[in-house]
N, C-alpha and C positions, 0 to 999 in steps of 0.2 A: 426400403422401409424398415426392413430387420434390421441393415446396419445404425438408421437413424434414432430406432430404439434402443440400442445398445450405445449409440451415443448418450443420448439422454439418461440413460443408467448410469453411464459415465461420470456424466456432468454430475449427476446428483448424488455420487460417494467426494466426488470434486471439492465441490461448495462446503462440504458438512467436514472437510478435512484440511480448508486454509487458512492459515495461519494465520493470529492478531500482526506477527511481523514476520514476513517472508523467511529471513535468515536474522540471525543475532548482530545485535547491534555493534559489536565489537568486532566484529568480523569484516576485514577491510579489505578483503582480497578481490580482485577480479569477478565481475558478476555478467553471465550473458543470460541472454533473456530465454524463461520456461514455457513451454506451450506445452499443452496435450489436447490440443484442439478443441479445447470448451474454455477453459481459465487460463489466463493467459498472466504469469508477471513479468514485469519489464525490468529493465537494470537498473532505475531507480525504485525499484519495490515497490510499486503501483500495481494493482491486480485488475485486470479487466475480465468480462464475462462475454464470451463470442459463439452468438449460435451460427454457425455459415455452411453450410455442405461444401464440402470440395468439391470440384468440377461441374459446378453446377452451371446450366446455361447464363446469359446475362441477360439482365432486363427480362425476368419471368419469375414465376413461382415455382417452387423446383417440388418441395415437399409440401403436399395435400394433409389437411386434416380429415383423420378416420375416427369414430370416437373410440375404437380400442387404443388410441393413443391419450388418451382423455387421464387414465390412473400415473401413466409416465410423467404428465406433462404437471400434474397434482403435488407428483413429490419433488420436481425442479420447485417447483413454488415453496413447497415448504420447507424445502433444504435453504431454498435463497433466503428465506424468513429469518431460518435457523442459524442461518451464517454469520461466526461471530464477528466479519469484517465488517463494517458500515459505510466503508466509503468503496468506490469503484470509478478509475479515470474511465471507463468505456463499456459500454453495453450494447451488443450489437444482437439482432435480431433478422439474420438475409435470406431472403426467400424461401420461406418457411411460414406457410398458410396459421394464421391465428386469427381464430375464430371467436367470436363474443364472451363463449363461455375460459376460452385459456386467456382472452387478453384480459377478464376480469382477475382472474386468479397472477393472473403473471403482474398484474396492473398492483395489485393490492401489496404483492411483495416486494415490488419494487419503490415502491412508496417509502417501504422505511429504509431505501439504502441515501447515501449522498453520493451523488453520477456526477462526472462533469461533462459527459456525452452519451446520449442516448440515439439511437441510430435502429430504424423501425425500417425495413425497405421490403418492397416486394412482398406485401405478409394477406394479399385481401381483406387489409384494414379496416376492425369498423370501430371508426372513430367517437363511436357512441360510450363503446366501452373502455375504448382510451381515456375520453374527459373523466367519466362516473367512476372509473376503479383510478385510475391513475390523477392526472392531473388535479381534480378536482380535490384532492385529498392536501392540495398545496405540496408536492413533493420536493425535494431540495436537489432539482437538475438545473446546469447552466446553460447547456446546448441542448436543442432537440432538434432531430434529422429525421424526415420523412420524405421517401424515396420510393414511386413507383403503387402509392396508395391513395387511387380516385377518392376525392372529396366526394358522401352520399348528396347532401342537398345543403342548401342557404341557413337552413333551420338546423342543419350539425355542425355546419360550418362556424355558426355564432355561438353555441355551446361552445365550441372547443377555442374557439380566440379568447373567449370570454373568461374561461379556466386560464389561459392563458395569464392574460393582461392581472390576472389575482394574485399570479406568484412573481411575488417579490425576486425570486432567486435566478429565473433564466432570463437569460442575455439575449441568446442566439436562437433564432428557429430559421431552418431552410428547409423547402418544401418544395420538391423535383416531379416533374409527371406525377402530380396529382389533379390533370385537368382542373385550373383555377381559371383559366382564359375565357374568354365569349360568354360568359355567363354572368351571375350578378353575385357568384361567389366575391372575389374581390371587395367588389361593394360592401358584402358584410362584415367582411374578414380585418380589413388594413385599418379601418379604425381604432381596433384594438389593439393593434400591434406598437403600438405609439413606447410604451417601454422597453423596448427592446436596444440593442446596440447594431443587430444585426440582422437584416430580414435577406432571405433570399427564397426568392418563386421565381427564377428564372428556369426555363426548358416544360412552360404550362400552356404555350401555343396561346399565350395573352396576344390579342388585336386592338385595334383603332377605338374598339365600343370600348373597353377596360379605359381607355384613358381619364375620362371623367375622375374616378376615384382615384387614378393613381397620380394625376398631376395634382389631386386635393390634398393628397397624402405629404406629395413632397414639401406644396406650397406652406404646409401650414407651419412649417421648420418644428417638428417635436426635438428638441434639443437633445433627448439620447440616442436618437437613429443617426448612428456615422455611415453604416455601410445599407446600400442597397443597390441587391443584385434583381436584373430585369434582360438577363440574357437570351438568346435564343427565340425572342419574342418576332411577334409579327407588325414592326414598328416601319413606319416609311418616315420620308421627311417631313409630311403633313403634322406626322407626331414628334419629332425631333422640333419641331417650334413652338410644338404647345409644352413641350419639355423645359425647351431655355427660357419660355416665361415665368414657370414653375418654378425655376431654378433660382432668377434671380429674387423669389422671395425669400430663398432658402440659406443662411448660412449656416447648417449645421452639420449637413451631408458632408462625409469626408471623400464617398468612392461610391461612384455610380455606375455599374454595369450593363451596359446594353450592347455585350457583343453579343454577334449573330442576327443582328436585326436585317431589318429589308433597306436601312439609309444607304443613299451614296453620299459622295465629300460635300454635296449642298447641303445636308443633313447633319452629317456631322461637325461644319463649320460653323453653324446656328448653336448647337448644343457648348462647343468648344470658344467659341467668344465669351462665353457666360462664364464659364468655367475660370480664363485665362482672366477677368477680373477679380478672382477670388483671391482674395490674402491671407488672411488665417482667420481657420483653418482655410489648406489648400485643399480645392474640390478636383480627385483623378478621375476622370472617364473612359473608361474604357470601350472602346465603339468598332471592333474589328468585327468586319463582314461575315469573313467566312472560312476562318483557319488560317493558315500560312500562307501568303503571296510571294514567298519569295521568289528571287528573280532566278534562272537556270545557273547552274555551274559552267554547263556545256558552252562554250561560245556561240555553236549555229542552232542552238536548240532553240525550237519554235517556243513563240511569245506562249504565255501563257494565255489562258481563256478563262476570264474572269467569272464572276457569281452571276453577273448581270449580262454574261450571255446565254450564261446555262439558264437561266431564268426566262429570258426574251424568246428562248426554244421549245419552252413549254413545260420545261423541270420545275417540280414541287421544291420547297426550300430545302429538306434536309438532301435530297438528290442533286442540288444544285450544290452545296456544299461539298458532300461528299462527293463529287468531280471533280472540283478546284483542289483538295487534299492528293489527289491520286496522282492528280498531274503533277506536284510537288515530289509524291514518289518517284514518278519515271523521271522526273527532272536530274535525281541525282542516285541513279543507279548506276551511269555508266562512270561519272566520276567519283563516287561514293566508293567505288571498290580501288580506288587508286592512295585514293587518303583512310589513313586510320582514325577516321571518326562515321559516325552516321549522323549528318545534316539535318535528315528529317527529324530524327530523334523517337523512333519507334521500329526502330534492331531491321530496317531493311538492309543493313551491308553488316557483317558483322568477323572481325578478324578472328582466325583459328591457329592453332598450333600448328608447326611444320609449314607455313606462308598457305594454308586453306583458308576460303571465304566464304561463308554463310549470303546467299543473295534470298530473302523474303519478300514477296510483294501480295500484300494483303489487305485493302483497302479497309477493312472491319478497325484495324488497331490503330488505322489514323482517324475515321469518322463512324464508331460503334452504331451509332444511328440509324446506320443506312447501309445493310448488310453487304448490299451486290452491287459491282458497276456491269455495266450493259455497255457493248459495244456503240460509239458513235463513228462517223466516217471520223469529226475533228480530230479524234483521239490516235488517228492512222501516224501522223507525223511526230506526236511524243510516243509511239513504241517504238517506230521504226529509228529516232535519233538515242533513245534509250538504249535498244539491245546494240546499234552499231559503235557507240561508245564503246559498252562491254566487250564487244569481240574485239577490237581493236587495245581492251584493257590489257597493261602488262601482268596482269594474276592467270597464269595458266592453270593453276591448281582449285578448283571450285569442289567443294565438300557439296550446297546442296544446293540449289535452286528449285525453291519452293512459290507457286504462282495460285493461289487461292479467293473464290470470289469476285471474278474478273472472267467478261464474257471473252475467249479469245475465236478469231476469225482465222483460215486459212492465211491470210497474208499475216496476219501479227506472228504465226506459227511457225510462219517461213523466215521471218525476221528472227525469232527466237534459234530456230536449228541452224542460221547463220551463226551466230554468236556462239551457239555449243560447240559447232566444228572446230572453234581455236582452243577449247578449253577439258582438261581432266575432269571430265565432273563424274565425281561419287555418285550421288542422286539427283533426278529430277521429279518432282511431284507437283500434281496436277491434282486441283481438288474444285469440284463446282464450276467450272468451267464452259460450260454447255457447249459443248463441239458438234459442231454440222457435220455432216458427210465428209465436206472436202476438209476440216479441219481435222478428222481422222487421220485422210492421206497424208496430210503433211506434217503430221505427225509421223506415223509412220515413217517418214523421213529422216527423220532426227534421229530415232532408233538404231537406225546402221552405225550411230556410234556406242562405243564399247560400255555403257551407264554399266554399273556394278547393279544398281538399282532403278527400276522403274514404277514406282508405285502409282495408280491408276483411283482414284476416289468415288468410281462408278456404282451400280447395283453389275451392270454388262460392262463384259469387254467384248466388240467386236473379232470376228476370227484372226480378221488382218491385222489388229495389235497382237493379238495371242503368235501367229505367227512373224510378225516383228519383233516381239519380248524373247522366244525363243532365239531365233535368229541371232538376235545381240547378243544371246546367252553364250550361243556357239562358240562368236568371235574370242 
């Protein structure tokens, strides 16, 4: 909290000290871009204002309001007032608690700047004092981002579309976990949205009941809505047909998103007939399940296990995806270290200097959603074709192999201590892992070889690692 004070004192000698033009206009030299972590200009002399904590958790509110931050947060506002710049490409506000009384005061100064993106996330938003100090003031923004802040009720919901739909000037609004689904928010909401170019509320757990107003939405072709995002929804095929009715009254929609839904290919071939009539404009739909499918690298790697079995098993959606993502992982770990690239595209194989290889396996930074996989039996045959890859990989030189968020069992461990026996590895780290008894021992196991490092991400270490960690130390 003292550092984030001392930020905000920052910010606010910042503001009162930047420039009408960054550097002189005759000045033609090489420009990289300045940050000091509140204002930020870019290499086209554009100046943004970014409130964000470093390392801060994701998807939460990091920094609480206290009112002894109430006189800080007074002279951000009056320095932004003060500020002789009046334009700003970005304004960002990340998990950082704003309360009625700062979002008035922050509301009212932001009024007189020209934004071309406004981005509010994670803030326990109350959108009362967003429409009344901000919006309603007609402000002159193009985008507006709201991220991670529950809509209160029907009746703020329609104040704030309604601010909305009055200004001439914004384009874009997307609107992420802000619980808009199962309820009659929508209902109020999407009427007003009719001027816009862009709407997105995809990731609001919208179901079956939302349909009503949003196939009314599409039907009624408002001729400036090209894009509408409806991802990560709770849509089956039942809804994919009341979709392609919608659709074909529609020709104005450019690009409709509905990935992550509950469709299979009967669902999506309904929506996709519609679409493949379209001439101009051309209508994309975007309708992917559940992340990456792709097929294995490996030859004998076991098939893949789709969305719709992890689903038929009892798994909740985001759980069901974030399985199909993981398997993707193990898919191309053991050949992922053999080619200089990483397939998955989220740093699980990563080439070092001196022929070292970074191996991560982290399921968070493929599906953020859904923190931890949990051991299933399925999942027995992509570790065990994974790590024997690996051992079999020609890279003897391994820097780290790091395995985080992933329940491992005694046999996956045995499988893994296979694999280290062929290789140099500098580190191995283990973090979250939940390890049973026997998953100690064989653990333990692995130890007898020479790790430089063994880092353990426990509260406890059992004795029998303390005396395995020495033991290897010896060697």
């Amino acid at each position: 909290m003292v550092q984030f004070q001392q930020f905000l004192s920052a910010g606010t000698l910042c503001m009162r000290e930047i420039p009408l033009h960054p550097r002189p206009v005759e000045d033609d030299r090489p420009y990289r871009p300045k940050s000091n972590g509140f204002v930020e200009i870019s290499c086209d002399d554009t100046i943004s204002l970014k409130l964000r904590p470093s390392g801060a958790p994701a998807r939460t509110v990091y920094i609480r309001h206290y009112e002894e931050l109430h006189s800080q947060w007074e002279h951000v506002a009056n320095s932004l007032t003060a500020c002789p710049r009046s334009y700003f490409r970005d304004v960002v506000i990340d998990k950082i608690e704003l309360s009625r009384t700062i979002m008035d005061m922050l509301g009212t100064a932001l009024s007189t700047k020209r934004i071309d993106n406004l981005t509010l996330s994670y803030n326990n938003l109350d959108y009362t004092s967003l429409t009344t100090s901000y919006l309603e003031n007609t402000p002159h923004v193009r985008d507006l981002k709201v991220v991670g802040n529950p809509m209160q009720d029907a009746t703020t919901a329609l104040q704030f579309v309604t601010a909305i739909s009055n200004n001439e000037h914004m384009k874009k609004l997307e609107m992420k976990e802000c619980g808009l689904g199962g309820n009659d928010l929508l209902e109020a909401m999407l009427p007003y949205l009719h001027m816009l170019n862009s709407v997105n509320i995809g990731f609001n757990d919208i179901t079956s009941k939302d349909d009503p107003c949003i196939t009314s939405f599409i039907a009624s072709n408002h001729p400036t809505v090209k894009l509408l995002n409806l991802g990560f929804s709770e849509f089956n095929d039942s809804d994919a047909i009341k979709f392609a009715n919608a659709l074909k009254k529609n020709s104005s929609i450019e690009r409709l998103q509905l990935h992550g839904a509950d469709m299979t290919e009967k669902g999506h071939a309904k929506i996709n007939a519609v679409a493949g009539k379209r001439t101009l404009p051309k209508l994309i739909v975007s309708m992917k399940n559940a992340g990456p499918t792709r097929k294995a690298t490996v030859p004998d790697a076991p098939n893949l296990l789709k969305y719709e079995h992890w689903r038929s098993l009892g798994y909740d959606r985001e759980s069901s995806k974030a399985l199909v993502n993981f398997q993707n992982i193990l898919n191309y770990i053991g050949r992922g270290a053999d080619e200089d690239c990483d397939p998955v595209g989220i740093g699980v194989v990563s080439w070092l200097a001196w022929g070292f290889v970074d191996i991560d396996i982290d399921p968070y930074k493929a599906h953020s959603q859904h923190p931890f996989i949990a051991h299933h039996a399925s999942l027995l045959p992509k570790w065990r074709c994974a790590l024997k890859e690996l051992q079999k990989n020609s890279s003897r030189n391994v820097n780290k192999v790091r395995i985080k968020r992933v329940q491992l069992v005694s046999n996956v461990v045995d499988f893994l201590g296979n694999a280290m026996s062929t290789k140099n590895v500098v580190q191995l780290a283990l973090a979250n892992n939940r390890l049973d008894r026997q998953g100690y021992l064989s653990l333990s196991n692995i130890s007898r070889r020479s790790f430089l490092l063994l880092y353990w991400c426990y509260k406890t270490i059992p004795s029998m690692m303390l005396h395995a960690l020495n033991a290897s130390r010896k060697q």
